[in-house]
C-alpha positions in Angstrom: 28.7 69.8 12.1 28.4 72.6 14.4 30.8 74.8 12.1 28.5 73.4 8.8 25.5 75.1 10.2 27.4 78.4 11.1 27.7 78.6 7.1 24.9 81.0 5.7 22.6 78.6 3.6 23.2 80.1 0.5 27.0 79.2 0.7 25.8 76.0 1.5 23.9 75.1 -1.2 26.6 76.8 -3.8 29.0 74.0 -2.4 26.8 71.2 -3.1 25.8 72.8 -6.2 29.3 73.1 -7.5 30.4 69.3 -6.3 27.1 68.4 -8.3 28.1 70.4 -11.6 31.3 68.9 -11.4 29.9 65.0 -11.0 27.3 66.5 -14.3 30.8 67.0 -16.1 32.7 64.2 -15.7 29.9 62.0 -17.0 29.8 64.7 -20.2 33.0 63.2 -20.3 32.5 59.7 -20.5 30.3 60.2 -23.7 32.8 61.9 -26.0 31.2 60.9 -29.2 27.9 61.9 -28.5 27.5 65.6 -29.8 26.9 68.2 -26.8 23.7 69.4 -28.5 22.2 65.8 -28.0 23.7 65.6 -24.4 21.8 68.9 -23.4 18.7 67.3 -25.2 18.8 64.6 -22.4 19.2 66.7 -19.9 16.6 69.3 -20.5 13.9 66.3 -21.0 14.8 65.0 -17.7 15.0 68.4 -16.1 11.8 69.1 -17.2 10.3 65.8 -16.0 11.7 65.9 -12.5 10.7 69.6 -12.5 7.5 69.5 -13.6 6.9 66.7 -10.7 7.7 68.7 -8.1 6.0 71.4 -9.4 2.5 69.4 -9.4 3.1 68.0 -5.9 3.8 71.8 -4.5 0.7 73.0 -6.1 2.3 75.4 -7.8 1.6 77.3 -11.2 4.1 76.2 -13.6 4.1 79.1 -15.6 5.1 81.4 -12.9 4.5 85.1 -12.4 7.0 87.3 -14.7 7.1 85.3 -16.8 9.5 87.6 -19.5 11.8 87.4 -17.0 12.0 83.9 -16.9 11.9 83.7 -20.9 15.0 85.7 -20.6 16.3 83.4 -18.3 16.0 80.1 -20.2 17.5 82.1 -23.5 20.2 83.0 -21.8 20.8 79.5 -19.6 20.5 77.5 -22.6 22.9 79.5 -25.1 25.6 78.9 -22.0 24.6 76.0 -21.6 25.3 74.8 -25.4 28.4 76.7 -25.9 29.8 75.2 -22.3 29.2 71.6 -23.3 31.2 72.5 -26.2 34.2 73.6 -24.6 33.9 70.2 -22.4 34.5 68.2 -24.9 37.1 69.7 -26.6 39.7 70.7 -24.0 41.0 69.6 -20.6 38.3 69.5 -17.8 39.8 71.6 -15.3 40.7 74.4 -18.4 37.3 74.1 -19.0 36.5 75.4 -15.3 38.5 78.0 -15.4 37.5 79.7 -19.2 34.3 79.5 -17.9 35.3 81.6 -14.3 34.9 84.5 -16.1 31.3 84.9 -15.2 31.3 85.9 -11.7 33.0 89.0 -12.8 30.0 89.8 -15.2 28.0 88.3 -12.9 29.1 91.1 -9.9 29.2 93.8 -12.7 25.8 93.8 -14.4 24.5 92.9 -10.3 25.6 96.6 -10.0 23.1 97.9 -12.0 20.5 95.1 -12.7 19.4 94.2 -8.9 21.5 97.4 -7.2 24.0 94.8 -4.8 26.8 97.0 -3.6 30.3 95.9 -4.4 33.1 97.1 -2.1 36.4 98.9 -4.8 39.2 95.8 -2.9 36.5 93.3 -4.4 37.7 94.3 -7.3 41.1 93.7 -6.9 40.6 90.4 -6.0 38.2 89.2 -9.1 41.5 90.5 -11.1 43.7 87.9 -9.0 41.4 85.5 -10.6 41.0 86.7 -13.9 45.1 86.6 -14.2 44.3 83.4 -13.2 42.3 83.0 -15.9 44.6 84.4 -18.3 48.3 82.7 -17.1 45.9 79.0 -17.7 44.6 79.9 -21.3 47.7 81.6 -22.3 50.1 78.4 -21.4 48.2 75.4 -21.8 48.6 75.0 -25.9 45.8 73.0 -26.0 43.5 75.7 -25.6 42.7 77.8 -29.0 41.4 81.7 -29.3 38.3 80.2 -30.2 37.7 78.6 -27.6 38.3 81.5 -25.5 35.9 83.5 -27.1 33.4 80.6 -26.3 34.2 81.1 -22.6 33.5 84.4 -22.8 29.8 84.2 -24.6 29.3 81.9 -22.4 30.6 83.6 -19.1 28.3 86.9 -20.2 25.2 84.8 -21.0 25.4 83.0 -17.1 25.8 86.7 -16.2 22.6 87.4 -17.4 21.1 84.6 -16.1 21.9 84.6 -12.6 20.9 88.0 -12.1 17.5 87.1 -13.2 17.7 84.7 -10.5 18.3 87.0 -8.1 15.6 89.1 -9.7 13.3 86.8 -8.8 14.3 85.5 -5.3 10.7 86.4 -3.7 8.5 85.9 -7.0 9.2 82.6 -8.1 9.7 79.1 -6.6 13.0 77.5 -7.9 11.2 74.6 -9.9 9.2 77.2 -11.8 13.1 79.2 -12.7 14.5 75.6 -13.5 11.7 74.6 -15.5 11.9 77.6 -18.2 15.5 76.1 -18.8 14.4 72.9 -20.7 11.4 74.5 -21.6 13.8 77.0 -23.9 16.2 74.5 -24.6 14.4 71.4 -25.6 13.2 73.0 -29.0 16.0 74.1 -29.7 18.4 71.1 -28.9 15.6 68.8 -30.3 15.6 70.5 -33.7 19.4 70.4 -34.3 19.6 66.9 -32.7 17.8 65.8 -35.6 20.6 66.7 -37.9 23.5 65.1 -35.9 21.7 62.9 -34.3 24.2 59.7 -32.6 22.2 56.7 -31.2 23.7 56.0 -27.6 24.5 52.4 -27.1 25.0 50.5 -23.6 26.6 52.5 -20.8 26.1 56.2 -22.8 22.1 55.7 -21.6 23.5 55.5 -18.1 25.9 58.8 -18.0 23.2 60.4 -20.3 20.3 59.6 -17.5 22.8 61.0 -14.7 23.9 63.8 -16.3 20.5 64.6 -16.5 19.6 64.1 -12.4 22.7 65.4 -11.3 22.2 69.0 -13.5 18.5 68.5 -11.8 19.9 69.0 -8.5 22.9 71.1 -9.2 20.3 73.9 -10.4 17.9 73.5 -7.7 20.7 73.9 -5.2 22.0 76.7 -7.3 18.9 78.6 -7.8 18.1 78.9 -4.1 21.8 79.5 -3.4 21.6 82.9 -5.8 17.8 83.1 -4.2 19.2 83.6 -0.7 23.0 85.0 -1.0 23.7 88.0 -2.3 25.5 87.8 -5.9 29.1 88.7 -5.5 29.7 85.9 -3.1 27.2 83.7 -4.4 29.2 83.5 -8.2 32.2 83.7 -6.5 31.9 80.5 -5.1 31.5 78.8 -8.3 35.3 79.2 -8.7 36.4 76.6 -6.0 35.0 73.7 -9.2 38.1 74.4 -10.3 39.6 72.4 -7.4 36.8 69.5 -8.9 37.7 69.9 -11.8 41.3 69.7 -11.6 40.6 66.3 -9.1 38.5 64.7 -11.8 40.5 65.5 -14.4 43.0 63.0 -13.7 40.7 60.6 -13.8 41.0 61.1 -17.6 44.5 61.2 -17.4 44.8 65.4 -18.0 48.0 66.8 -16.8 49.4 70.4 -16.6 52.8 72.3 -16.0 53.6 74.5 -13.3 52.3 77.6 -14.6 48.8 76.3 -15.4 48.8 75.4 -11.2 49.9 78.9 -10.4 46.8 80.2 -12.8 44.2 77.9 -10.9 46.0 78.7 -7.6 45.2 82.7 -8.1 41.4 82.1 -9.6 41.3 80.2 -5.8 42.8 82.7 -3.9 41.0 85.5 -5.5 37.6 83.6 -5.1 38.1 83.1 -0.8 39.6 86.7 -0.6 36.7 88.3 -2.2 34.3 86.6 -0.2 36.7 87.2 3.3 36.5 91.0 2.2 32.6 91.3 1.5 32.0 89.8 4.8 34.3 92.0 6.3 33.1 94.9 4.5 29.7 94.3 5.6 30.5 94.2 9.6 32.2 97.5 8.8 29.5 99.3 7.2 27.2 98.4 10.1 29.0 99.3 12.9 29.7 102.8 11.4 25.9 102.6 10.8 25.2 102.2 13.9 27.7 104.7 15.6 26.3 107.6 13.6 22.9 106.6 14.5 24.2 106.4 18.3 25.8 110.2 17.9 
């Protein structure tokens, strides 16, 4: 417990936050034949219901204070958003994960020049460890198509954009009113191309649709204050180790993969805990030079 505490907050609540996307996506998975546009319908309404509590209880403005920053980040959560569901119900789970690991990396890059985080040059080194993780998992599991790669990556860049907002906002905005522009984008926009494909759940699908919606409630919440408090190169980094969910959860649905797909996920791990060793480690440095020269 003691150990648990030691761990800065926002690494705690990135660890729940990834164990909670991960339960989110294995009940994705138990409703394959209800389209992924309908699923994110269900889970924006009930995001925005559970947020929109909270909100009133706090006291709080809904509508926030910059608030074309928070525009931007609903656009750019809800096009992830649709284009991951996608890819979760057309290839393996833990493939899934790691197409969609690419956004850390854009994540730390456009961090560099959107809210000025300084990214030490071995950090580098290690988010290419993952990203030939990346590549050694899409380029020999055959199930996985160039297409679907490209989805990944639209994906990846639009959570990019998103979670620097976040970290934009850290001391402006509470994390209901950030969650609550999510839904708010995305139910119009789900709702009017529901219409078209529309499936009618039936039994148990109203169960897995309700919890997808809770758990995704929670997951952001945790997430949000995770990027809130953490600075973003560890923070993104972390989402990596749902790789190790997803992988778990996967056999659930009976999803197997060769030895070269285990060496890919292996490196995306690797590369995730030595990047965030080296930031620490970094960090320690720069201050104790800072403070010799200030002691000269």
């Amino acid at each position: 417990m003691r150990r648990w505490k030691s761990v800065p907050a926002g690494v705690r609540y990135m660890l729940l936050a990834t164990l909670l996307f991960a339960m989110m996506k294995v009940c994705v998975k138990m409703i394959p034949q209800i389209p992924s546009v309908e699923i994110i319908l269900f889970r924006s309404v009930i995001s925005f219901i559970i947020s929109f509590i909270g909100i009133k209880a706090a006291g709080i403005s809904p509508w926030g204070t910059n608030k074309p920053m928070l525009i931007l980040r609903g656009v750019c959560g809800s096009l992830s958003l649709i284009l991951y569901f996608i890819l979760i119900q057309q290839i393996p789970l833990a493939t899934t994960y790691t197409l969609l690991y690419l956004a850390p990396v854009f994540t730390t890059i456009l961090g560099i020049y959107f809210v000025k985080e300084k990214v030490f040059p071995m950090q580098w080194v290690f988010f290419a460890l993952s990203m030939l993780g990346v590549v050694i998992v899409t380029g020999f599991d055959i199930r996985v198509e160039p297409i679907h790669l490209l989805i990944g990556l639209l994906s990846s860049m639009s959570s990019g954009v998103a979670y620097n907002v976040i970290r934009k906002l850290k001391t402006s905005e509470h994390p209901l009113v950030i969650i609550l522009y999510f839904p708010l984008v995305t139910i119009p926009i789900a709702g009017v191309y529901s219409v078209f494909i529309w499936e009618q759940p039936i039994g148990w699908e109203w169960f897995w649709l309700i919890m997808v919606g809770i758990f995704t409630q929670f997951a952001q919440y945790f997430m949000t204050k995770a990027y809130q408090q953490e600075e973003l190169s560890i923070i993104s980094s972390l989402s990596y180790l749902g790789i190790v969910y997803g992988l778990g959860f996967g056999f659930l649905f009976g999803e197997t993969f060769n030895l070269l797909t285990y060496i890919g996920m292996a490196c995306v791990v690797m590369g995730v805990v030595s990047n965030i060793w080296w930031k620490k480690k970094g960090e320690v440095l720069r201050r104790k030079r800072s403070m010799a020269r200030s002691n000269q």
